[in-house]
TORGUVO-913914 format. One record per residue (C-alpha): residue in three letters; x, y, z. Coordinates in steps of 0.001 Angstrom, whole numbers, padded with zeros to 6 digits, always signed. Each point is the difference from the previous one (the first is absolute). Layout:
BEGIN
ALAXYZ;...
***
This chain:
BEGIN
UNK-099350-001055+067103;UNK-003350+001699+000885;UNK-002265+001175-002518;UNK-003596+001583-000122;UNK-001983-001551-002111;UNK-003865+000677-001260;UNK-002614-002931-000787;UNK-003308+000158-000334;UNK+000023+003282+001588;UNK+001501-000893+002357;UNK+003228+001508+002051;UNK+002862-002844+000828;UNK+003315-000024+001503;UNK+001836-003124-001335;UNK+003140-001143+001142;UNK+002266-002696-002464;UNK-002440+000159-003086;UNK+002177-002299-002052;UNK-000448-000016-004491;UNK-003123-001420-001379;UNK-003456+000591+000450;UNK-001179+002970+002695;UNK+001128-001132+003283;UNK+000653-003069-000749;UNK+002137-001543+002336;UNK-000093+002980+002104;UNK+000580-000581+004128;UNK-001840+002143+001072;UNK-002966+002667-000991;UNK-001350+003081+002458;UNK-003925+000400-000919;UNK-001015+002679+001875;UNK-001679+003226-001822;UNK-001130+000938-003692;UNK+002094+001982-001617;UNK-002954+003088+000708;UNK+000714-000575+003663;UNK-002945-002438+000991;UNK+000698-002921+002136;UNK-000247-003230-002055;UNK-003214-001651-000083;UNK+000390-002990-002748;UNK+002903-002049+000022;UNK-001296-002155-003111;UNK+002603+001044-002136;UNK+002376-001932+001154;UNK-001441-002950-001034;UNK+002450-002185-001585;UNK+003367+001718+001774;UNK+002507-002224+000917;UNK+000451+002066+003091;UNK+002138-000715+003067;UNK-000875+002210+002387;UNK-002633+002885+000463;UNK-001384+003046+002014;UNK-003351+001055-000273;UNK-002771+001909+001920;UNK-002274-002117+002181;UNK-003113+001454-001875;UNK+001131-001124-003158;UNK-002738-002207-001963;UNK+000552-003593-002216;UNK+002847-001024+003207;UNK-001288-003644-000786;UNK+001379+000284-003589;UNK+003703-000159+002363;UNK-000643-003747+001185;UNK+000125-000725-004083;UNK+003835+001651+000117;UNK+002251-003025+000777;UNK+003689+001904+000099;UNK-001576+002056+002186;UNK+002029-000005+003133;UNK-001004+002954+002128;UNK-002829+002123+000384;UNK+000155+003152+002103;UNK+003299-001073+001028;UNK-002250-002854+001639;UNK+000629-003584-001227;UNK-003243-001626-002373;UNK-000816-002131+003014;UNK-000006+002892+002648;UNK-001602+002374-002045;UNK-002826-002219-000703;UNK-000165-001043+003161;UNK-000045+003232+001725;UNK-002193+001309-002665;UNK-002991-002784+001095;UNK+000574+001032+003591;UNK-000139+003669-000583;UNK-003180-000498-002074;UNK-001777-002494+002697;UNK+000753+002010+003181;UNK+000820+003921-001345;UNK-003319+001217+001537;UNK+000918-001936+003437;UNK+003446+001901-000407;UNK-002113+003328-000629;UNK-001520-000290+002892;UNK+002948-000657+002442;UNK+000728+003055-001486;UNK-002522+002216+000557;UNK-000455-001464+003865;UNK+003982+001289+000324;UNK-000333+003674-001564;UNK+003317+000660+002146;UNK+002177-003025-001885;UNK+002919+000898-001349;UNK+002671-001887-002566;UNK-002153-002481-000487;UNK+001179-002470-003027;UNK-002296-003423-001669;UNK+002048-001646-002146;UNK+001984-003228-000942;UNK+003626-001702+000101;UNK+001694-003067+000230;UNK-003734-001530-000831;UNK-001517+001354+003604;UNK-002413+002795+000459;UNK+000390+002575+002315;UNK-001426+003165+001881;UNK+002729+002467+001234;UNK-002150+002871+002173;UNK+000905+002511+002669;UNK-002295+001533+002110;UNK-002907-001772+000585;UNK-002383-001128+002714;UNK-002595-002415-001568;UNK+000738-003032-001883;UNK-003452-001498-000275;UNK-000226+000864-003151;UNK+002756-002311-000894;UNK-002268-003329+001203;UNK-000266-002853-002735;UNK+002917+001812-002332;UNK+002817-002428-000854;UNK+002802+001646+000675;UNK+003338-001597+000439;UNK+002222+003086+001676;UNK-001573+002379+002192;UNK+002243+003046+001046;UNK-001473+002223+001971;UNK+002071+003043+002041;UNK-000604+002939+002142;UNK-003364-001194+000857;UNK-002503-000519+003237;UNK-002185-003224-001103;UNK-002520-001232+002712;UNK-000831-003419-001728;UNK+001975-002074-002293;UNK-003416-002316-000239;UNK+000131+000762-004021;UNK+003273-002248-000569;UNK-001758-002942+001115;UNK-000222-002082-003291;UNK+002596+002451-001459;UNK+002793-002336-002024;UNK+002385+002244+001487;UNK+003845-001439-000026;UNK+001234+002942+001218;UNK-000725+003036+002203;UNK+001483+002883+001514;UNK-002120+002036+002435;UNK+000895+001472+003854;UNK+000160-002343+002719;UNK-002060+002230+002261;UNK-003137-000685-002530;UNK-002793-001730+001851;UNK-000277-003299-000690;UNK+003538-000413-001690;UNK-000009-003342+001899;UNK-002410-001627-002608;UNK+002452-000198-002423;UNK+001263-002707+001952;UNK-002809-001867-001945;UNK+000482+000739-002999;UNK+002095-002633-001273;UNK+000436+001296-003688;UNK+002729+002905+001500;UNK+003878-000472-000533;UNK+000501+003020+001006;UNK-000498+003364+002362;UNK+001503+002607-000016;UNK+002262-001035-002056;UNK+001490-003345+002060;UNK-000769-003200-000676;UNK-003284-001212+002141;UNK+001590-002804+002112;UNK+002631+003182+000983;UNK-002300+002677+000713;UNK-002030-001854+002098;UNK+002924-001493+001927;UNK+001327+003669+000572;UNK-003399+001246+000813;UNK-000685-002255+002504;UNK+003394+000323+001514;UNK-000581+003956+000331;UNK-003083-000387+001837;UNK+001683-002029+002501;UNK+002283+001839+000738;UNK-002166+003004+000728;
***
């Protein structure tokens, strides 16, 4: 059953509270505003809940005390080791990912985020990736888009990339030997197909 629940000031939706102590046991716990309508700022008490799973803002302060909650399964509907992980990268390159935003005012749909362990960029619209040069991402979708240079994914960990064919310079990406995949087929494929379009034309 869900329940609302109020701790420390604090506004909850928990799901499966079972007997006992408050929320102990519980699978999972919503953190998101005060009861007054404020976003949540201090997650500290929570200290000491054997929590499962949890949703919080990205703002919210004390997120270190979460490494100390062992049943803790899933953060953000991310898993502990992706959401730390993604949570280093955002905080080492966020200002690099700022600016490849503000160099592509016209970018549209554009998504950062995690899953299955691998970081990606999803973007539409864009025309400069320099920005993007030293940033380890490992899945780089990019659609609707006129690039001039793919220079930035030189270094890139990239295992997988979908991008137009017509981009110049797609043909580097015959270098990159970290990719499994493009466009969606399996390297070895793509390039066999690829190659056996062009001779055809």
């Amino acid at each position: 059953t869900d329940m609302r629940k109020s701790i420390g000031g604090l506004s909850m939706l928990v799901e499966q509270s079972f007997e006992g102590e408050l929320l102990s046991g519980s699978l999972f716990v919503f953190c998101n505003r005060h009861r007054n309508g404020t976003q949540v700022e201090d997650i500290s008490v929570l200290k000491g809940m054997p929590l499962m799973e949890l949703g919080l803002p990205a703002t919210a302060k004390g997120i270190e005390l979460l490494r100390t909650m062992k049943e803790l399964t899933s953060i953000n509907s991310k898993s502990q080791k992706e959401f730390w992980k993604f949570r280093k990268f955002k905080k080492k390159y966020q200002a690099k990912i700022d600016q490849f935003t503000k160099e592509n005012p016209k970018a549209k749909k554009m998504r950062l985020d995690i899953k299955y362990n691998r970081i990606y960029l999803q973007i539409h619209n864009i025309t400069d990736i320099a920005a993007l040069k030293g940033i380890p991402l490992e899945k780089l979708f990019i659609y609707e888009s006129k690039l001039t240079s793919l220079d930035a994914l030189i270094g890139m960990p990239l295992i997988q990339i979908d991008l137009d064919i017509s981009t110049p310079g797609f043909e580097s990406l015959r270098d990159k030997k970290t990719l499994k995949k493009i466009n969606y087929i399996p390297v070895e494929k793509f390039w066999k197909e690829y190659d056996s379009k062009k001779e055809k034309k």
